[in-house]
Steps between C-alpha positions, in 0.01 A plus 500: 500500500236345748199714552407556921161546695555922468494458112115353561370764762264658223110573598345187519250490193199348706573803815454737134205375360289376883165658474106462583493274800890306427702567809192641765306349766169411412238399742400101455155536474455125691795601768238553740302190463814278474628689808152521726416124361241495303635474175288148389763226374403241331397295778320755697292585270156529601248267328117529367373257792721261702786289382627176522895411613709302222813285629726419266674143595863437356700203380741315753712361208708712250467180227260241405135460462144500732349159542216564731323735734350455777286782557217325693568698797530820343163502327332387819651833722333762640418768249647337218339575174732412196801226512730506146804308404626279145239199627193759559506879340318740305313358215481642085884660552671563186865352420794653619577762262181538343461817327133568386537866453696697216785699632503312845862529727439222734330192399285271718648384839237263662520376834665124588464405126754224589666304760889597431692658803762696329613659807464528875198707593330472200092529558351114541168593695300795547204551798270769534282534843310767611768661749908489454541244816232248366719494159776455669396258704358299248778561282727304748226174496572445170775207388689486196651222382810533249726311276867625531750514223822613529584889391774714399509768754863588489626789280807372318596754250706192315249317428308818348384592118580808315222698459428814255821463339861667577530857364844550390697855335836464376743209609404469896747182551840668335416811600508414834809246506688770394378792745784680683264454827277166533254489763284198523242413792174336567233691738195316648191603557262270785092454384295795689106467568325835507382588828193750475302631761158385351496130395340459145120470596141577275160550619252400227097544434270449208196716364273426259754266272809717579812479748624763688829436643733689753864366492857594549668497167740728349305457110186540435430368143648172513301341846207678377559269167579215685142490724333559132695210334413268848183633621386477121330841504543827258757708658275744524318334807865456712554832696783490628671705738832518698474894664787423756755244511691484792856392372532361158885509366434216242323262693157674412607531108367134501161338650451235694228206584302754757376692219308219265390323808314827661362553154358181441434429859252758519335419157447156702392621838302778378695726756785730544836281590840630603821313507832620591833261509638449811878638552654185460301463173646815416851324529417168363217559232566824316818634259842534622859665330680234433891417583743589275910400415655784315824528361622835380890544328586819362765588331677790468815753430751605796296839509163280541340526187317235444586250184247222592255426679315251638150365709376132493243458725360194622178446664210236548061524458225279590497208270159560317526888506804629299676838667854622422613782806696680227767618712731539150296657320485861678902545434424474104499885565694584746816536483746533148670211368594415142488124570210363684382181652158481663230179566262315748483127554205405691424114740154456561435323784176356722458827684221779493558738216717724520434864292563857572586724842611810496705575216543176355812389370642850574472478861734179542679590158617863631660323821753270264587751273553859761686265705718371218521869411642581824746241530628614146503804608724407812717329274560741267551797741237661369211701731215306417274776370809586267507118351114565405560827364791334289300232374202721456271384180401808286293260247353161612757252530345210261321692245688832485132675493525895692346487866199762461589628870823347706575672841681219660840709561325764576321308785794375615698817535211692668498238747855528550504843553175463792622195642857676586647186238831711460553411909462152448777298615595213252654227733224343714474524901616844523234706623325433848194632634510383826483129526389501131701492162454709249491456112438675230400341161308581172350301232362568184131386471272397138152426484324352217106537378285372287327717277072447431205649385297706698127610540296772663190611471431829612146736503423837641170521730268782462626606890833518361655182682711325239436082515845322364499125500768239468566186561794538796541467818736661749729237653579763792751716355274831441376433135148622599 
């Protein structure tokens, strides 16, 4: 006997238990300055006396080395105070990597150590001036002169290496060959650049041997390691800050060149200096989710239980910086299946790197496998909520362990029942809304997270105001 969406209408557990401040509006205490502008981003925030303008220049190859610059020009601009690249940057920087400090998460990362272009916009020359249209200006006088190599900038998943290793239950292969219902497709996803309001910028200044530093960065800890590892300096004297960040999604989970060069800028200048990348640096110089080829075949019985399953995903990195958009690895727990194939192969290629955005490897993961879902579904005559119900896993699927709190058919029938799912007409192009068709679909939806230490400090003033500190930051979705 199949079960159906009445048999899971029971009070939903988390609707049982909401309390304290779960489920109410709360005031954002920095609503008002966000809305009125004058919440300070990282670039607008105000400095101890007056700054200098950083330009950041980029590379015009995606492959090869820098033979010369020609920055003659440049240095002799208006306003110009400080000209970098590989030929002519900071001096005493530590190697790449360096760690100096016990317990460090980021090593070293000092500016143009070497003369390798490893992708298109990568930083090659830096200018600082003492207004934004003198670095710019500048920036533009100055010549570089490359040597091109060929690079590998097309994503061929055949020509890719398995990465992580396959994680296999049971006997995917004959499990599947002998499946009453075989469905087998491949789903692609296209590479996506985050788009964020506020381009990754830092503002920088130094007092009495230490850095302060304002930046837009969705960690704290590790930049704040990284300036001590490069700067060379206890990281007690880098304070750094990142109160508002206007868009992150990823892209601000890693740093970028505007960061060390503000910090050791000003250590050079003996000023304040801000630097913000340009939008098109924001495309061409920073992290991006990567493409991916997925193919998904499930198995499965005439009443569409599953028998196997499924998910090789192939996708591509940059070719020094190793990143695997685990699209596979999210349906590990998903849905039941006593024989299981799952794995990532991985192509790296002469690009910039590519690492997380929103919901990596789940985001472009969750699109193969609902959809494959679905078309079972279709093929099966089953309603899709019904197929997920039926295939439903009461234990993880791989390890057999208990889940300590599951509501996913519980979500799905409550959403059923609000989003009027039991009017929902199964063949498509059947419902009109003027010049408009429309649909009616559901998918189930798995998200992955890593699980860390944390520290607080807390102390109670004699006024009664209670001081908590932490090393967060609110990437603009209310955690303040």
């Amino acid at each position: 006997m199949s079960t159906t969406l009445a048999d899971y209408a029971a009070p939903n557990p988390i609707s049982r238990n909401r309390s304290g401040i779960i489920g109410r509006a709360v005031d954002r205490y920095e609503g008002p300055l966000k809305v009125s502008g004058t919440a300070p981003y990282a670039y607008e925030v105000e400095t101890p006396s007056p700054p200098v303008y950083g330009v950041v220049i980029g590379a015009e190859i995606a492959c090869g080395l820098v033979t010369a610059v020609d920055d003659a020009a440049a240095r002799g601009a208006p306003g110009v105070k400080l000209v970098w690249h590989a030929f002519s940057r900071p001096e005493n920087q530590p190697e790449m990597g360096a760690r100096s400090y016990v317990g460090s998460q980021h090593g070293a990362k000092p500016v143009f150590a070497e003369p390798n272009i490893r992708f298109f916009g990568q930083p090659v020359g830096f200018v600082a001036a003492d207004t934004l249209e003198n670095a710019q200006a500048a920036a533009d006088l100055i010549r570089v002169t490359y040597d091109e190599t060929p690079g590998d900038y097309r994503f061929d998943p055949v020509r890719g290496e398995p990465v992580d290793g396959e994680s296999r239950v049971g006997d995917f292969e004959a499990a599947f060959a002998a499946a009453p219902v075989q469905f087998d497709e491949v789903y692609t996803t296209p590479i996506e650049n985050h788009c964020q309001m506020e381009p990754c910028a830092t503002t920088a200044w130094w007092t009495d041997g230490a850095v302060t530093v304002h930046t837009s960065v969705q960690m704290i800890k590790p930049p704040q390691h990284l300036l001590s590892e490069t700067l060379q300096i206890p990281r007690a004297n880098v304070h750094l800050l990142s109160r508002y960040i206007g868009g992150g999604f990823g892209g601000k989970g890693s740093t970028y060149e505007d960061l060390e060069m503000a910090a050791l800028a000003s250590r050079e200048l003996d000023q304040p200096v801000k630097i913000a990348l340009t939008r098109q640096q924001m495309f061409n110089a920073t992290v991006h989710r990567p493409a991916t080829v997925q193919r998904v075949r499930l198995g499965a019985t005439a009443e569409g239980v599953l028998t196997a399953f499924g998910l090789e995903a192939d996708t591509h990195c940059a070719r020094n910086a190793p990143f695997v958009e685990r699209a596979a690895n999210f349906s590990r727990g998903l849905y039941a299946a006593p024989n299981r194939l799952t794995g990532h192969t991985l192509h790296k290629l002469d690009i910039a790197v590519a690492s997380a955005m929103r919901a990596p490897g789940e985001a472009s993961g969750m699109l193969s496998l609902e959809c494959a879902m679905d078309e079972l579904a279709e093929r099966v005559g089953l309603d899709p909520i019904e197929l997920r119900i039926r295939n439903e896993a009461h234990v993880h699927p791989e390890t057999g362990h208990p889940h300590s709190a599951r509501q996913l058919i519980e979500c799905m029938t409550d959403g059923a029942e609000k989003f009027g799912w039991d009017k929902r007409k199964a063949k498509p192009g059947q419902i009109r809304d003027g010049e408009w068709l429309v649909g009616l679909g559901m998918a189930a939806a798995i998200r992955g997270n890593f699980l860390l230490p944390a520290k607080a400090a807390m102390r109670v003033e004699a006024d009664g105001r209670v001081m908590v500190r932490q090393g967060m930051t609110d990437i603009g979705t209310g955690s303040y």
